[in-house]
C-alpha positions in Angstrom: 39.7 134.7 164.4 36.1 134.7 164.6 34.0 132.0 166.5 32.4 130.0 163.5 29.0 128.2 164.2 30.8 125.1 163.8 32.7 125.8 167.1 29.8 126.6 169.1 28.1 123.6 168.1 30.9 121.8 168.5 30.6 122.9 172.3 26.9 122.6 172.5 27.5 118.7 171.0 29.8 117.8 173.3 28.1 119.2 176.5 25.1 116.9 175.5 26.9 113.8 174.7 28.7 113.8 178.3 25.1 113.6 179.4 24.3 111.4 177.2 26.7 108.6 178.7 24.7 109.6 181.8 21.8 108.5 181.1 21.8 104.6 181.9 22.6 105.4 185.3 20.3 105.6 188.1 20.7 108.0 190.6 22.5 106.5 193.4 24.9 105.5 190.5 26.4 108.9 190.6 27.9 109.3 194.1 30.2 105.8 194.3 34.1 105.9 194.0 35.5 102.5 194.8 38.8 103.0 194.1 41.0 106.9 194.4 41.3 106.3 190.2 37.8 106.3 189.9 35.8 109.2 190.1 31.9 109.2 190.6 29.7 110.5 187.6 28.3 113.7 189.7 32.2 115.0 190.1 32.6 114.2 186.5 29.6 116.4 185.7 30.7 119.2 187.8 34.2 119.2 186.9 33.6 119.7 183.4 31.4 122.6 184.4 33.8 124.3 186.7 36.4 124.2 183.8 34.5 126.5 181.3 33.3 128.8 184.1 36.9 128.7 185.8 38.6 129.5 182.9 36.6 131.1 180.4 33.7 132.3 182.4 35.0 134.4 185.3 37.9 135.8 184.4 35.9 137.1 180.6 33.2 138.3 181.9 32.4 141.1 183.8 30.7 141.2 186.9 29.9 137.6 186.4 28.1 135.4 189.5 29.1 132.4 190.1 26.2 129.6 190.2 27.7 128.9 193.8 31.0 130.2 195.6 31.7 126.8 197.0 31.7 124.8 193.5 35.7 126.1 192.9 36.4 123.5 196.4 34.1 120.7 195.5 35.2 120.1 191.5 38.6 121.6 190.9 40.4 118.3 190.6 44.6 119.1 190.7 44.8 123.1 189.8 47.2 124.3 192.6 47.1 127.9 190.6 43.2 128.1 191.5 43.1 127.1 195.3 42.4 124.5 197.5 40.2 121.6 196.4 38.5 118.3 197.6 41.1 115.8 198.7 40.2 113.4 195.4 39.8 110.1 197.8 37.0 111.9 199.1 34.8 112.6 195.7 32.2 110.2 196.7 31.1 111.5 199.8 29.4 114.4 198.0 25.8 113.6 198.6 25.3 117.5 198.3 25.2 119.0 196.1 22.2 116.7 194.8 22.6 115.5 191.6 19.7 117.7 190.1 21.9 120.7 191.8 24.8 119.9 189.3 22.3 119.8 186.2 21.4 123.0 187.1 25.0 124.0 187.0 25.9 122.5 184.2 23.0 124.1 182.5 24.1 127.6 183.9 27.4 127.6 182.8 26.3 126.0 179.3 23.8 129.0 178.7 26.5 131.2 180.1 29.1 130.0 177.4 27.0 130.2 174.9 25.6 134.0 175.7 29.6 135.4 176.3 30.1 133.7 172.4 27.2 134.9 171.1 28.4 138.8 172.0 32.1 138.4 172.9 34.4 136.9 169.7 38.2 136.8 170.1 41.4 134.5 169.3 41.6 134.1 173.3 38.0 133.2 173.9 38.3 130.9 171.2 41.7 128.9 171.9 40.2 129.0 175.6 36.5 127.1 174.5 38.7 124.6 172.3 40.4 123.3 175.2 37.5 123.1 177.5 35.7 121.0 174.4 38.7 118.6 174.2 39.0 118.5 178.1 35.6 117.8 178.3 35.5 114.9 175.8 38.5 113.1 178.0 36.1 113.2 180.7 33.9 111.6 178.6 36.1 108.6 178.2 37.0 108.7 182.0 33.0 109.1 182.6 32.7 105.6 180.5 35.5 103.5 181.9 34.5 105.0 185.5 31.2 103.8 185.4 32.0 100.4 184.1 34.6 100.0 187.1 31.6 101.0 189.3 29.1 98.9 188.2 31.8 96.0 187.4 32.7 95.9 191.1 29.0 95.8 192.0 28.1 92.2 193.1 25.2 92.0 190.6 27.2 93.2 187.5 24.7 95.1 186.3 24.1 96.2 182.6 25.0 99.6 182.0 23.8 99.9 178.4 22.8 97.5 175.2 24.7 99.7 172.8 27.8 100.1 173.8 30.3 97.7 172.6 33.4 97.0 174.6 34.9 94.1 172.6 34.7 94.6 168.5 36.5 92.2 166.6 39.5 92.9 164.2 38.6 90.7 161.4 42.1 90.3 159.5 45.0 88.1 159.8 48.1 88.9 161.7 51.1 90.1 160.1 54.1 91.7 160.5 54.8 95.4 159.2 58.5 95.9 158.5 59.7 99.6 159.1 63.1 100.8 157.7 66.1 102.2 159.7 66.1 106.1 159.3 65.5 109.8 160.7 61.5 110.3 160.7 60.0 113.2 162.2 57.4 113.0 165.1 55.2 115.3 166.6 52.7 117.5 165.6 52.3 119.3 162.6 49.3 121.1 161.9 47.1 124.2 162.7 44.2 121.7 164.4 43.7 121.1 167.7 46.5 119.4 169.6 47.8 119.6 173.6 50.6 120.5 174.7 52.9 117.5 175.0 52.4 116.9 171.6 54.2 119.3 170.0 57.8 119.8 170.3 58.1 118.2 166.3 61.6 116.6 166.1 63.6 114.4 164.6 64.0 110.7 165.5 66.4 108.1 164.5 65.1 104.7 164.3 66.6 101.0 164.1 65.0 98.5 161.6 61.9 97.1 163.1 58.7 94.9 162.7 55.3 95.8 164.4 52.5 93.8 164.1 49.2 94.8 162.2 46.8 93.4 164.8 46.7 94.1 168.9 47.1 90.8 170.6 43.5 89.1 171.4 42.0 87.2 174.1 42.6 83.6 172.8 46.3 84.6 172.7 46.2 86.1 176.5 44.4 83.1 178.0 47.2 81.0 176.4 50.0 82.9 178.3 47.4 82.5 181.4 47.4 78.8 180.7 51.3 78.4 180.6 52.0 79.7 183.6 52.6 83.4 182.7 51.9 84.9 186.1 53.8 82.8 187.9 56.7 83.2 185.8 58.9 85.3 187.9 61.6 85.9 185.1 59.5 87.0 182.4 58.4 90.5 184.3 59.9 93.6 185.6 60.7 93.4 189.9 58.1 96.2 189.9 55.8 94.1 187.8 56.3 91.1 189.4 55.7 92.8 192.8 52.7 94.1 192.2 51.0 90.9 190.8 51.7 89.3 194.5 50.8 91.6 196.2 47.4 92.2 194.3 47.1 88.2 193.8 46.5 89.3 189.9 45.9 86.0 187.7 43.9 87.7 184.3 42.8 91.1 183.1 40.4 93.4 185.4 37.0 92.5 185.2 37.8 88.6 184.4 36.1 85.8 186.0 36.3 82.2 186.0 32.8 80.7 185.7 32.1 76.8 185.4 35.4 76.6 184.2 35.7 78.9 181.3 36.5 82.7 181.4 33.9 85.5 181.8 34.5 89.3 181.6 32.5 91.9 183.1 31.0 94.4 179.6 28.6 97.0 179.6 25.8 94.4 178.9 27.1 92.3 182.3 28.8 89.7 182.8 29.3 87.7 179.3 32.0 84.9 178.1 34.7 85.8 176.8 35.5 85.9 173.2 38.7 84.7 172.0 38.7 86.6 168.9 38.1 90.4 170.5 41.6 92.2 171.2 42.5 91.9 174.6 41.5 95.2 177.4 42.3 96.1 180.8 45.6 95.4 181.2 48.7 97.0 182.8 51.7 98.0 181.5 53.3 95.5 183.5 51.0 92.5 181.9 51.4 93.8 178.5 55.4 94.0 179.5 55.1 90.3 180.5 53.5 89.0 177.5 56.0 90.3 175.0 58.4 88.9 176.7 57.0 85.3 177.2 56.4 85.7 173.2 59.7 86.7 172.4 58.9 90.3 171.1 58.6 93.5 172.5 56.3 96.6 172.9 56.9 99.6 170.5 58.1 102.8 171.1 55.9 105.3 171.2 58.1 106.8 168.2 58.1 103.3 166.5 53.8 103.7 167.0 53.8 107.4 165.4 55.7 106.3 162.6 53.9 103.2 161.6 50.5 103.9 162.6 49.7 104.4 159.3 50.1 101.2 157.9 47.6 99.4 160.7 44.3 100.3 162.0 44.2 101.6 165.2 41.4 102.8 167.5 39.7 99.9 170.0 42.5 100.0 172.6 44.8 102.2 174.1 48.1 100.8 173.6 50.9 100.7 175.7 54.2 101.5 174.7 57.9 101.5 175.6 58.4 104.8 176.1 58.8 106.8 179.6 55.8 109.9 179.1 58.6 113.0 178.4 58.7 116.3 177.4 60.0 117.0 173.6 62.5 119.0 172.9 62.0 122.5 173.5 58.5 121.7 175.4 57.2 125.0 177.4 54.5 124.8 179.3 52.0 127.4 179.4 51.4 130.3 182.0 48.5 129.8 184.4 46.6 127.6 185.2 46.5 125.5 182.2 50.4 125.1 182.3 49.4 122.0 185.1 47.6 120.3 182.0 50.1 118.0 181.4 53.8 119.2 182.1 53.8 118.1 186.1 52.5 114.7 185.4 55.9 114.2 183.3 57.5 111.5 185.7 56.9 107.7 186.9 54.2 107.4 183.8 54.2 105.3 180.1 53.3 106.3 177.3 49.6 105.0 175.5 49.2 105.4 171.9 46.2 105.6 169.4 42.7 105.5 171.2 39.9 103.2 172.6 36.1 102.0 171.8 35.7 104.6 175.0 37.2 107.9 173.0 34.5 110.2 171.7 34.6 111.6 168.5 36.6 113.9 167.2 39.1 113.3 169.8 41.5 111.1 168.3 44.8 111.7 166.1 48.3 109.9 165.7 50.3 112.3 167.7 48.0 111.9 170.5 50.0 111.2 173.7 48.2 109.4 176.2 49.9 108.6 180.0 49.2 106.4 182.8 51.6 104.7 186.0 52.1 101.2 184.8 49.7 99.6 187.2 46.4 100.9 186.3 44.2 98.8 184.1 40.8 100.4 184.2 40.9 102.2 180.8 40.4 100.0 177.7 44.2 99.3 177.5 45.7 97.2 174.9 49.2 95.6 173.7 50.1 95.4 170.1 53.7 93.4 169.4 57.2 94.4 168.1 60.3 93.3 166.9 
């Protein structure tokens, strides 16, 4: 296979939209980490970097110099294969390097890329620059939800941009979708792009079941706040119910009560909430919860794969019933790149679908997000079954 123009661009797109999301920020926006989940912009920036010149630019290229020896410490974020690392609590204290440093590597390592694909074309190369595009872009989305954690926990909520929309409406009526009992197939099928946990394709056998055809919204969540729904012991998991006492959580991250009506944190600062707008930044154990003070259920994420295509899906990542597994017959890759996604198989839940935070060309049904059932800081979502 030969490296089309399309792929190069593709790269070239990609490294400038990453910047892109940067460019709100001012520059002592870069360095903060307020919580271990959230990483500051800079690291972001550099780890992206590192990935193309770790894995396609120094073992492909010959007698190649690194932009700087000590880069492989700073951004290699969980890679055991490649060394040791920053501990990743300690991302934001990296004043140095500067923040013009790391635009100077990241403008090294693009010109590098682009000079080894200009002369050097190859299945490898290629299969290699696909995954640091796609790895890249889900930086992107961690760049986006990172910085609205950071400038959501600043006192003065600042805006972070007027075009960015967090909250779009879904403008139809609720219903229930009834899928039939039977063997469907799940995983994925085709010669595009696709990680690894995705593919495994196998056979499923489902029960009868109902899934609803629009993700719970606001209005409805302020109504299980209203009745009680946090302090309704019975109605979460002993995990769950733990870590709502011990975090005092009453309402979605980034909520606020404000003359007696509820408030969210967006990228525009701090605006009321509207009923309408599907419901974000929840946990697994909140979006547990609800379905069961409603009587329903969250899907599997088999029950998701097979119905997606009856609903519209796309402005919140939405949790699901299902443990994050391996398929059958799953085999990691050697290297490096084997760590991608097999070793993180164990205490997580599976998201399906994507968010208003997802770049382009990023998104398909088999897609097989993960998180631990506490974090809320991605735009998380809960859509109903029965």
């Amino acid at each position: 296979m030969i490296i089309t123009d399309s792929l190069l661009d593709f790269f070239l797109e990609t490294r400038s939209h990453t910047e892109a999301i940067c460019e709100p920020l001012e520059i002592e926006d870069y360095v903060v980490q307020p919580i271990v989940d959230v990483s500051p912009p800079k690291w972001h920036l550099g780890h992206t970097t590192w990935f193309f010149e770790e894995f396609i630019l120094k073992p492909h290229t010959e007698n190649y110099k690194e932009f700087n020896v000590d880069f492989s410490f700073v951004f290699n974020s969980y890679y055991e294969t490649v060394g040791k690392r920053v501990v990743r609590s300690d991302r934001g204290n990296l004043s140095r390097p500067s923040v013009k440093k790391v635009y100077e590597y990241r403008n090294y390592v693009t010109e590098g890329i682009k000079k080894m694909f200009l002369e050097n074309q190859n299945d490898t190369l290629n299969g290699l620059l696909e995954i640091g595009i796609h790895h890249e872009k889900q930086h992107q989305e961690l760049l986006l939800t990172d910085i609205k954690y950071i400038l959501g926990n600043n006192p003065l909520l600042p805006e972070y941009s007027k075009s960015f929309e967090d909250h779009p409406l879904e403008s139809h009526e609720q219903d229930w979708i009834s899928i039939e009992a039977g063997i469907y197939e799940i995983g994925h099928d085709s010669e595009d792009f696709c990680y690894d946990n995705e593919l495994g394709r196998h056979k499923v056998y489902l029960q009868p079941f109902s899934i609803s055809n629009k993700l719970v919204t606001n209005g409805e969540y302020v109504q299980f706040i209203e009745a009680g729904g946090y302090e309704r012991f019975a109605i979460w998991h002993a995990e769950g119910w733990d870590w709502v006492n011990q975090n005092r959580v009453s309402a979605p991250l980034y909520w606020h009560k404000v003359d007696g009506s509820w408030h969210h944190y967006t990228a525009q600062g701090l605006q009321q909430v509207d009923s309408a707008a599907p419901v974000t930044h929840i946990s697994y154990f909140e979006a547990f919860a609800y379905a069961q003070w409603k009587g329903n259920r969250l899907p599997t994420e088999f029950e998701w794969e097979v119905a997606q295509a009856y609903f519209s899906w796309g402005k919140r990542w939405e949790w699901t019933e299902s443990a994050y597994l391996p398929y059958p017959n799953y085999q990691k890759v050697d290297g490096a790149l084997g760590e991608y996604n097999g070793k993180f198989m164990v205490n997580q839940k599976v998201l399906r679908g994507s968010s208003v935070a997802t770049p382009s060309k990023h998104t398909r049904h088999t897609y097989r997000n993960f998180f631990h059932p506490q974090l809320r800081w991605q735009f998380t979502g809960i859509r109903l079954a029965k």
